[in-house]
C-alpha positions as CSV (number, residue, x, y, z in Angstrom):
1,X,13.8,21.7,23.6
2,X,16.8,20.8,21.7
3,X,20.5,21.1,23.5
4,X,22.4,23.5,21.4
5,X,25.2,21.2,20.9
6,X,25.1,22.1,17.1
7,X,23.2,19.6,16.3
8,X,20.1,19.8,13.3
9,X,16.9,17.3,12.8
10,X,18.4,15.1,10.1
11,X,14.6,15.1,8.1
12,X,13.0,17.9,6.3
13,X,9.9,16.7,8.1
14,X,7.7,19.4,5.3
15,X,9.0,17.7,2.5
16,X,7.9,14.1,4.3
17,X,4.8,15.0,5.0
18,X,4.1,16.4,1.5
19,X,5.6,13.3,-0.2
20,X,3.9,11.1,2.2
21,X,0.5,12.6,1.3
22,X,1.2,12.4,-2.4
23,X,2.8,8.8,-2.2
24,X,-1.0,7.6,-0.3
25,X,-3.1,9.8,-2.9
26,X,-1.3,8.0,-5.4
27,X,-2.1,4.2,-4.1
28,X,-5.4,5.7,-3.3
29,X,-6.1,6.1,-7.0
30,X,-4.3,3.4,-8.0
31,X,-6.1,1.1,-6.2
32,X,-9.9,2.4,-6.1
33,X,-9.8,5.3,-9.1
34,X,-10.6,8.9,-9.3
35,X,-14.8,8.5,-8.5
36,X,-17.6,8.9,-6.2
37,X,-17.5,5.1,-6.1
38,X,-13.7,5.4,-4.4
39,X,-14.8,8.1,-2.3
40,X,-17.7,6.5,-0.4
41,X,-15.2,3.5,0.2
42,X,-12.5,5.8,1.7
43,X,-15.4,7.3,3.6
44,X,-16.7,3.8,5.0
45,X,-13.5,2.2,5.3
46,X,-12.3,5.6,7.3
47,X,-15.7,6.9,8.8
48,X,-13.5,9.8,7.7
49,X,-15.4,13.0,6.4
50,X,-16.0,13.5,2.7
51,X,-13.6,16.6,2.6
52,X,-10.9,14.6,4.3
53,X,-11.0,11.7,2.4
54,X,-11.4,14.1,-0.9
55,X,-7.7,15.7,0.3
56,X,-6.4,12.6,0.8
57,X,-7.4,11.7,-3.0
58,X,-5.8,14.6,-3.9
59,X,-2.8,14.7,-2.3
60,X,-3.5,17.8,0.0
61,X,-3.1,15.9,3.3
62,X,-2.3,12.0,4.0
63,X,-4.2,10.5,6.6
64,X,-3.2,10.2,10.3
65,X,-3.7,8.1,13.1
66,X,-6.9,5.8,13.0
67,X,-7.5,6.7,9.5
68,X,-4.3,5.3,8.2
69,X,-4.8,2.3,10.4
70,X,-7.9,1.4,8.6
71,X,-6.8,2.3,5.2
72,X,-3.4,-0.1,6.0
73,X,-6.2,-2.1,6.9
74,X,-8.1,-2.7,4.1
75,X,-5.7,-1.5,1.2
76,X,-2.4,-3.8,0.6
77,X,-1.0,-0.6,-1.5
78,X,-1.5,1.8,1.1
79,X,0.0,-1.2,3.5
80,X,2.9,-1.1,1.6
81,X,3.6,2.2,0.9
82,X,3.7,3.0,4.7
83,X,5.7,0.1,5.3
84,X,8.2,1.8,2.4
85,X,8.2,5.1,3.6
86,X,9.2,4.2,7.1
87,X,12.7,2.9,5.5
88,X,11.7,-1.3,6.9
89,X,12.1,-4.0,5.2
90,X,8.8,-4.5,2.6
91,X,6.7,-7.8,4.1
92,X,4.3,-9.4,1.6
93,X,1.1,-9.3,3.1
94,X,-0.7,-13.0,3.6
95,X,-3.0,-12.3,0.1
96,X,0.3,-12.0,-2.0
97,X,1.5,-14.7,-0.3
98,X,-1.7,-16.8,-1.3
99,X,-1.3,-15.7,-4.8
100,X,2.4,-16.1,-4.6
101,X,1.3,-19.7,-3.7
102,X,-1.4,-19.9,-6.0
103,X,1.0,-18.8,-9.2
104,X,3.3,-21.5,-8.1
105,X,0.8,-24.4,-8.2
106,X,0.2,-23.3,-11.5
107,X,3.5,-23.1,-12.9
108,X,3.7,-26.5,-11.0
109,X,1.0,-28.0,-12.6
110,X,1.8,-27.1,-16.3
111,X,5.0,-28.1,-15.9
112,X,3.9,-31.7,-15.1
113,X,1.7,-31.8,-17.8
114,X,4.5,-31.0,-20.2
115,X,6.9,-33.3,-18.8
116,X,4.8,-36.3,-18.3
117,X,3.4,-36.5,-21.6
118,X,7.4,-37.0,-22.5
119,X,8.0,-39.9,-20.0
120,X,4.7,-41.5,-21.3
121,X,6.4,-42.0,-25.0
122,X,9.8,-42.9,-23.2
């Protein structure tokens, strides 16, 4: 029970919880599409039921507990989004890191073929 010092819940925890499930349907799609195909990955990512994983889809309900821990699991998006919504700092995950890395040694590597081909006529 609340003291009745005249205090009020600073969050409109409704309006959370309808965002939150919109904000995860969103990624959802985003990441695996509209299909059967996305479905049965929820669904064996999850072990969630088909129904639940369909609400989640469509925004009805986000999931909870060991649902979301798979999904943050195996889905960078829905990872991030979480991370997002709970007002932290964002962290890359290790595979943006890699192809942070990866993009790098790229840029890296063009670069030195354009700039060595200079020094060679030097």
């Amino acid at each position: 029970m609340l003291p009745k010092a005249g205090r009020s819940l600073p969050v409109d925890f409704e309006a959370l919880a309808a965002d939150y499930a919109l904000f995860i349907a969103e990624v959802l799609r985003s990441e695996l599409g509209d299909t059967r195909q996305a479905l049965k990955l929820l669904i064996r990512w999850t072990g969630a039921n088909e129904r639940t994983a369909k609400n989640w889809l469509a925004g009805v309900n986000g999931p909870s507990g060991e649902h979301l821990l798979s999904l943050m699991r195996h889905s960078d998006g829905v990872f991030e989004c979480v991370v997002k919504a709970s007002g932290r700092r964002l962290v890359l995950s290790d595979k943006k890191l890699v192809q942070v890395r990866e993009s790098l040694e790229a840029t890296a590597a063009l670069l030195s073929d354009l700039i060595e081909p200079a020094d060679t006529k030097h």
